[in-house]
C-alpha positions as CSV (number, residue, x, y, z in Angstrom):
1,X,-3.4,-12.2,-28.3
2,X,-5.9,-12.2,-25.7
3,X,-9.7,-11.1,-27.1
4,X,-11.3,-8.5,-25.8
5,X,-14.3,-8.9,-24.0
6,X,-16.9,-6.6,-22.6
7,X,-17.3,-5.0,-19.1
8,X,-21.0,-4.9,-18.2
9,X,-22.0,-1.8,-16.6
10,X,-25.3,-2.3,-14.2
11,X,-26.3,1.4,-13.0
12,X,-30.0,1.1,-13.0
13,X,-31.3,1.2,-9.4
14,X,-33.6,-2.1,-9.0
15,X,-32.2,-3.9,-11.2
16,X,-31.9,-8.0,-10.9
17,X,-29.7,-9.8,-13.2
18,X,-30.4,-13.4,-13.9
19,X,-29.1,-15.8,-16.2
20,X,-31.4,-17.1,-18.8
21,X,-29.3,-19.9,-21.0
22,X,-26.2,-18.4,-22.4
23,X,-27.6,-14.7,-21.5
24,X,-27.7,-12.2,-18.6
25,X,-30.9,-10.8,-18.6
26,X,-32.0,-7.6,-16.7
27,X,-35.0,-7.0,-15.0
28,X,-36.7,-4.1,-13.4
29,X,-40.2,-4.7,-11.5
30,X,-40.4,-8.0,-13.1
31,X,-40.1,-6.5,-16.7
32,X,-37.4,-7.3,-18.9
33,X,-35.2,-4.1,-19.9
34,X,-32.1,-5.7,-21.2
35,X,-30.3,-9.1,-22.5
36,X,-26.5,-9.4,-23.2
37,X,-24.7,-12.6,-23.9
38,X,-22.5,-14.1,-21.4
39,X,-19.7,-15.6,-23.0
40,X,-18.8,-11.8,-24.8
41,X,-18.2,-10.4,-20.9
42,X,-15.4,-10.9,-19.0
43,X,-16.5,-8.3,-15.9
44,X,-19.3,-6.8,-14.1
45,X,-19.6,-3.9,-12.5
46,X,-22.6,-3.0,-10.5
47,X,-23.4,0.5,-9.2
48,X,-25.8,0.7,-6.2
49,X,-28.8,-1.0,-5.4
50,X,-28.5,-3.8,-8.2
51,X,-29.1,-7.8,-7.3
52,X,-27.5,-10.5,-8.9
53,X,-29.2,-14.3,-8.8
54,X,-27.3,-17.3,-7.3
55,X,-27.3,-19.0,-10.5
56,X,-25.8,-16.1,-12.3
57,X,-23.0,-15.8,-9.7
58,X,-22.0,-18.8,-9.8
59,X,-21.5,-19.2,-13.5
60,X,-19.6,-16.5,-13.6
61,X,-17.5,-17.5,-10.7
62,X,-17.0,-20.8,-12.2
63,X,-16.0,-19.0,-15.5
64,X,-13.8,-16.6,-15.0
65,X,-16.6,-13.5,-14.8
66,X,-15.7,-10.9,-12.0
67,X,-18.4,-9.0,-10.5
68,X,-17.7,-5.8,-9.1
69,X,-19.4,-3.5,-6.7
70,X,-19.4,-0.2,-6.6
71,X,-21.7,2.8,-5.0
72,X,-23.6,4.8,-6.8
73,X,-20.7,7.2,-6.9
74,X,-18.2,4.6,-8.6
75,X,-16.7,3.6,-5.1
76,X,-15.5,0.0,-4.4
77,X,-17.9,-2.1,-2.2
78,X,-16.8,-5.7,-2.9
79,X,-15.6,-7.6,-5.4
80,X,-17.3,-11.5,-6.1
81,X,-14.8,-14.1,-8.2
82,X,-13.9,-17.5,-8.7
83,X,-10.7,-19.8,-7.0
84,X,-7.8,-17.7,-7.3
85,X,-5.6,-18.5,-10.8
86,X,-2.0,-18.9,-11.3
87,X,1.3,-20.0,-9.9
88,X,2.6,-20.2,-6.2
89,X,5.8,-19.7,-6.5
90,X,5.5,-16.8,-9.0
91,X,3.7,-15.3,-6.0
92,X,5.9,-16.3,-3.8
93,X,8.9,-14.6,-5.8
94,X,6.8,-11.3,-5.8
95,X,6.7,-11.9,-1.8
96,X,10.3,-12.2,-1.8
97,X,10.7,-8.9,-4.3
98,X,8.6,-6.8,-2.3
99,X,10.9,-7.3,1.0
100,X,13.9,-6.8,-1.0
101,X,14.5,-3.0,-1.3
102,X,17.1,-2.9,-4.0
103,X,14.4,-5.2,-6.6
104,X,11.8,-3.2,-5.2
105,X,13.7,-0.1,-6.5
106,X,14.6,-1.6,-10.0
107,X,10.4,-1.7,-10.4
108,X,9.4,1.5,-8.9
109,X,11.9,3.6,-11.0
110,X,10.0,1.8,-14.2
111,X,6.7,2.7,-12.8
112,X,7.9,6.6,-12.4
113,X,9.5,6.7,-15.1
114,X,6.7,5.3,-17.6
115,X,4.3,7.8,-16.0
116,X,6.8,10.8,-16.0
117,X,7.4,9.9,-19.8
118,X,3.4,9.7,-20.6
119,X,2.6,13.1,-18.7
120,X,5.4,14.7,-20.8
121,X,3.9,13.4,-24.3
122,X,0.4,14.6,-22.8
123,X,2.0,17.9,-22.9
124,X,3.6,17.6,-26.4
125,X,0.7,16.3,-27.8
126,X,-1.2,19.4,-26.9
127,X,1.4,21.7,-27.7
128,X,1.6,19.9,-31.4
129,X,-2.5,20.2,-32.0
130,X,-3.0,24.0,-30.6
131,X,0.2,25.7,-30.1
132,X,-0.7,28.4,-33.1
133,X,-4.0,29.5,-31.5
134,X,-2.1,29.6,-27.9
135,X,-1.1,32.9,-26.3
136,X,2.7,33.0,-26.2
137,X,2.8,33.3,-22.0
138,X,0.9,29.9,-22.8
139,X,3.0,28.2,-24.6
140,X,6.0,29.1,-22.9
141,X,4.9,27.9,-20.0
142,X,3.4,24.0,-21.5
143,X,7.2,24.1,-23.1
144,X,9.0,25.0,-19.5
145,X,6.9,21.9,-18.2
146,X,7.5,18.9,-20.5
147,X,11.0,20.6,-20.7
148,X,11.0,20.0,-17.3
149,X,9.7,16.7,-17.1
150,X,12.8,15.4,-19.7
151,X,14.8,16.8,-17.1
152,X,13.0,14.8,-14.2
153,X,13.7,11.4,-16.2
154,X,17.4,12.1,-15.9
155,X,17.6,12.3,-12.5
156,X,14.9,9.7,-11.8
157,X,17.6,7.2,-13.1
158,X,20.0,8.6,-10.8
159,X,17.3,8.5,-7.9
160,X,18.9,5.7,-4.9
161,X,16.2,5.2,-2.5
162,X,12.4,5.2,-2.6
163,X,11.9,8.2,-0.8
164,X,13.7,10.4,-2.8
165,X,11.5,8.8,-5.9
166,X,8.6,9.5,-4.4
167,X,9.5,13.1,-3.7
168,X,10.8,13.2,-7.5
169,X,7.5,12.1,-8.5
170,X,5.6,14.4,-6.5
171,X,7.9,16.9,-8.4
172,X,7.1,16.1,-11.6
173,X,3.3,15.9,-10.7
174,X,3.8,19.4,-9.4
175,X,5.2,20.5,-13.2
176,X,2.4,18.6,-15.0
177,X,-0.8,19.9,-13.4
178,X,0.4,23.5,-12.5
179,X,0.3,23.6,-16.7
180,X,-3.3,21.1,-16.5
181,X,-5.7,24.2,-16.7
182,X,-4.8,25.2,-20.2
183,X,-5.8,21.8,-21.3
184,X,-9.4,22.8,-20.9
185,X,-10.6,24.3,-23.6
186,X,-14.5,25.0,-21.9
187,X,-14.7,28.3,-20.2
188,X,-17.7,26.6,-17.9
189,X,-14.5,23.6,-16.5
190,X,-12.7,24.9,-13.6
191,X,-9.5,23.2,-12.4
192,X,-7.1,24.5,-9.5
193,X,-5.6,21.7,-8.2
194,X,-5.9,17.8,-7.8
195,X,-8.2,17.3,-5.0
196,X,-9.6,13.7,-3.9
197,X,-11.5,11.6,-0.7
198,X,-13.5,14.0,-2.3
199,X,-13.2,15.1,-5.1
200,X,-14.1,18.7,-5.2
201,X,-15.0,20.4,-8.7
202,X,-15.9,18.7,-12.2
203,X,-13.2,17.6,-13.3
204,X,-11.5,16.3,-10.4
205,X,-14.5,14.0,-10.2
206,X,-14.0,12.7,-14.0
207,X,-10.3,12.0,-12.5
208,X,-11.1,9.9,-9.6
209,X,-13.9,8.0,-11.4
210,X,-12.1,6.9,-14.4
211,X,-9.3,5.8,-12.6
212,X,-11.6,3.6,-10.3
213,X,-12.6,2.2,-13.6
214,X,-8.8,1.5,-15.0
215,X,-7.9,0.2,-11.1
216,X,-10.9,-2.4,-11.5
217,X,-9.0,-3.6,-15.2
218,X,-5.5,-3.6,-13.5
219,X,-6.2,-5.8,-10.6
220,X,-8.2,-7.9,-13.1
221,X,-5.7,-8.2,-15.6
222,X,-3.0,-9.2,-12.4
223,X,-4.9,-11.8,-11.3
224,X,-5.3,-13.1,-14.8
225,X,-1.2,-13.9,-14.9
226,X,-1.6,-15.2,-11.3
227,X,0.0,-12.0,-9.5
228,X,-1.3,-10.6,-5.9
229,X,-3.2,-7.4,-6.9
230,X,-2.3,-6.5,-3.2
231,X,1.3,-6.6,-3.0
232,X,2.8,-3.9,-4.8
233,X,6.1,-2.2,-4.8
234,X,5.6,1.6,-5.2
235,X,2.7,2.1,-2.8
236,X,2.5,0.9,0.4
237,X,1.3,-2.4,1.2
238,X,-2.3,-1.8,3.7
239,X,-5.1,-4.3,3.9
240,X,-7.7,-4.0,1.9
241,X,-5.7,-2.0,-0.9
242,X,-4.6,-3.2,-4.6
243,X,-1.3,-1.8,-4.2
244,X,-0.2,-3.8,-7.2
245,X,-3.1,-2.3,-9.7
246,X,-1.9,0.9,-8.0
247,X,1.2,0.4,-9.6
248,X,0.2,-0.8,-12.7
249,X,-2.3,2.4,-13.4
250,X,0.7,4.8,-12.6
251,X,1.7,4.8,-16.0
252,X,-1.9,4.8,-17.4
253,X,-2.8,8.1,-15.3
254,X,-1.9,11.0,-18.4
255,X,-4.1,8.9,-21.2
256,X,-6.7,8.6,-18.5
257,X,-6.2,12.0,-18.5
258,X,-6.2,12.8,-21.6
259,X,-9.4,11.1,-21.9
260,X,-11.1,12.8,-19.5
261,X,-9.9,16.4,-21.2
262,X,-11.4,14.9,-24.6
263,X,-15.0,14.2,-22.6
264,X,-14.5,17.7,-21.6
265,X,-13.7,19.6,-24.7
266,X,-15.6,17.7,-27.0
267,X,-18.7,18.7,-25.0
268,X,-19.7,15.3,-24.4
269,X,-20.4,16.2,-20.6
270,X,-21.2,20.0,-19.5
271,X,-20.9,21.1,-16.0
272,X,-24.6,20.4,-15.1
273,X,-24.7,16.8,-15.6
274,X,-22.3,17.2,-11.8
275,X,-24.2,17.4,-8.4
276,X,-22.7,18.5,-5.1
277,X,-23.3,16.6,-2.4
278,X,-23.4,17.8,1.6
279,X,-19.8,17.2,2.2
280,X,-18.6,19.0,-0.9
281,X,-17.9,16.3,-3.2
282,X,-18.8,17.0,-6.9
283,X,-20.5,13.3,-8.5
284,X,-21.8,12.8,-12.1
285,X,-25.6,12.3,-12.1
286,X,-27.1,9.3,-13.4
287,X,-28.1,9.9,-16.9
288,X,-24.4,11.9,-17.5
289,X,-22.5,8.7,-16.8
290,X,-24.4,6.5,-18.7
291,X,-22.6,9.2,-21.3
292,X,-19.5,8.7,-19.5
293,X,-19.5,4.8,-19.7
294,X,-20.3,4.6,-23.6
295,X,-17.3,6.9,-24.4
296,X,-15.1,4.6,-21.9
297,X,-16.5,1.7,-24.0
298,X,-15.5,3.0,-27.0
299,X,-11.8,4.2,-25.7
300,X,-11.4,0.9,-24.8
301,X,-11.8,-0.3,-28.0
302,X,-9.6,2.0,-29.9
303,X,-6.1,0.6,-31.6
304,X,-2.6,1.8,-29.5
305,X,0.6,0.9,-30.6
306,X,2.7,-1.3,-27.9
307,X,5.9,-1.0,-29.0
308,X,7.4,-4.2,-26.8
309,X,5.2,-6.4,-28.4
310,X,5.4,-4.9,-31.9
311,X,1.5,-4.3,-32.8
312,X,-1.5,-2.3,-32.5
313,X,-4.0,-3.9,-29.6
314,X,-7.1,-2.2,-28.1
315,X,-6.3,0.0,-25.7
316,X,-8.4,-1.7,-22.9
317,X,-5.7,-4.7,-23.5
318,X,-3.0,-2.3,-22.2
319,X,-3.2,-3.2,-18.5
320,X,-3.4,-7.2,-20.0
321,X,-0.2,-7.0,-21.1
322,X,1.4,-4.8,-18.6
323,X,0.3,-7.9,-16.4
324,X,2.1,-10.4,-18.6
325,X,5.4,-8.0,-18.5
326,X,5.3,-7.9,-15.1
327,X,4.7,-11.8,-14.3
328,X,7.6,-12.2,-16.9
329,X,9.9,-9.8,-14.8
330,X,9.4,-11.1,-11.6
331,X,9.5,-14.7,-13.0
332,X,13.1,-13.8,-14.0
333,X,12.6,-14.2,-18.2
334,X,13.3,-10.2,-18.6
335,X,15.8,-8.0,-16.4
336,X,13.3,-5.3,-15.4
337,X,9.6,-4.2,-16.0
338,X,9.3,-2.4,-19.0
339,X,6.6,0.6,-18.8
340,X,4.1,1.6,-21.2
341,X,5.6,4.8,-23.0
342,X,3.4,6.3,-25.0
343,X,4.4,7.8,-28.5
């Protein structure tokens, strides 16, 4: 198995990042305010105004480090990385896939599936933990959804063209978050519908920044197997946009969610560590994702079960070895791309 190494998080505005023998060292104003080894990082994501020195660059670039990025808001800027890895021709085969509409279909019902699969068990899994203190209207209603959703799988299966998935998919996601509300268990946490571009209340801004976050470790993780983060099958192919990692996070989407719910009603954030900005987007402030990031940290390094490879593996491997099953489909060693189901 692959280790796990670290994603550096830069969000102090000022900062300059050096490289001082075999660590990163942060400075602010010319004093010293942090040192992390190099060789326990695999990724680094920067968040506004924060400098990185030639010399740092370049041994990252030279050794497999990606630097990332982002605005102060958690939107992509750029992303800075070495030659490309990994095989021609097994990019050329996912060329070849993604003109083909019938192999194209044979992935995107995997993708829908897996994620229609996970957003059901997000349902059962709240159902099992609070179902005796819910109302009954309640719990009739989570039980019509994931009945729903085992419903939607059938005729996923039976789904023959690409738009008609997508407009199942749309369906399902329609199911799921009409139920989302009763997930949150803090009277202050409002949620009506899933807004983004921006993102409009509290928790709608959790959603889109930790799935910028998971986006950044799928297309990382593809180009680790030597696939094209930017041709994917499910979503359309635009430049400029990892349609691949796109495709890869589908399935990932309900435990992101569920993550984001845990932040929520574990009180770990509280509606005012949010700010609203002039266009109506809601944004965590500063010091509240510094919280954010050190509970994503510690997700990441929780054990999951992945049942195709028989054994428990952090769960910021998942989208690792995703990539491998999805090199190994389009290589041609397995028949189709098997999804992350979550039990």
């Amino acid at each position: 198995m692959r280790p796990l190494k670290n994603t550096l998080f830069v969000q102090s505005q000022g900062a300059w990042l050096n490289k001082q023998s075999e660590n990163i060292v942060m400075n602010i104003d010319y004093e010293v305010k942090g040192r992390v080894p190099i060789h326990k990082l695999n990724s680094i994501v920067c968040f506004g105004q924060v400098s990185i020195s030639p010399a740092l660059m370049a041994h990252c670039t030279e050794n497999g480090i990606t630097i990332t990025h982002l605005n102060r808001y958690g939107k992509f800027q750029a992303r800075i990385e070495g030659a490309v890895s990994g095989n021609v021709l097994l990019r050329r085969e996912q060329y070849r896939i993604s003109d083909d509409p019938i192999r194209t279909q044979t992935i995107c019902h995997s993708i829908v599936l897996g994620k229609v699969h996970n957003q059901r068990q997000v349902i059962r899994r709240y159902l099992r933990d609070y179902k005796s203190s819910l109302p009954v209207s309640v719990t009739k209603q989570l039980e019509l959804a994931q009945t729903r959703l085992r419903h939607g799988l059938a005729h996923i299966v039976a789904t023959e063209n690409l738009a008609d998935l997508l407009g199942r998919e749309g369906e399902m996601a329609s199911y799921y978050f009409f139920v989302f509300p009763h997930f949150i268990r803090q009277d202050d946490f409002r949620f009506v519908t899933r807004t983004r571009n921006p993102p409009t209340d509290e928790v709608n801004a959790l959603l889109s920044f930790t799935y910028t976050l998971m986006t950044h470790e799928c297309r990382s993780a593809l180009e680790t197997v030597g696939l094209d983060p930017a041709c994917g099958f499910f979503h359309q192919l635009r430049p400029g946009r990892p349609s691949l990692a796109l495709d890869l996070i589908e399935e990932f989407r309900p435990m992101l969610d569920r993550f984001v719910l845990s932040l929520i009603n574990k009180k770990q954030l509280a509606t005012t560590d949010f700010k609203q900005e002039e266009n109506g987007a809601v944004r965590l402030k500063d010091d509240a994702r510094q919280v954010f990031l050190k509970a994503w940290h510690e997700r990441k390094q929780q054990p999951i079960y992945h049942e195709w490879f028989e054994e428990s593996v952090p769960f910021g491997l998942l989208p690792h070895l995703q990539a491998i099953i999805m090199a190994r489909h389009i290589r041609g060693d397995i028949d189709t791309y098997i999804p992350f189901l979550w039990k």
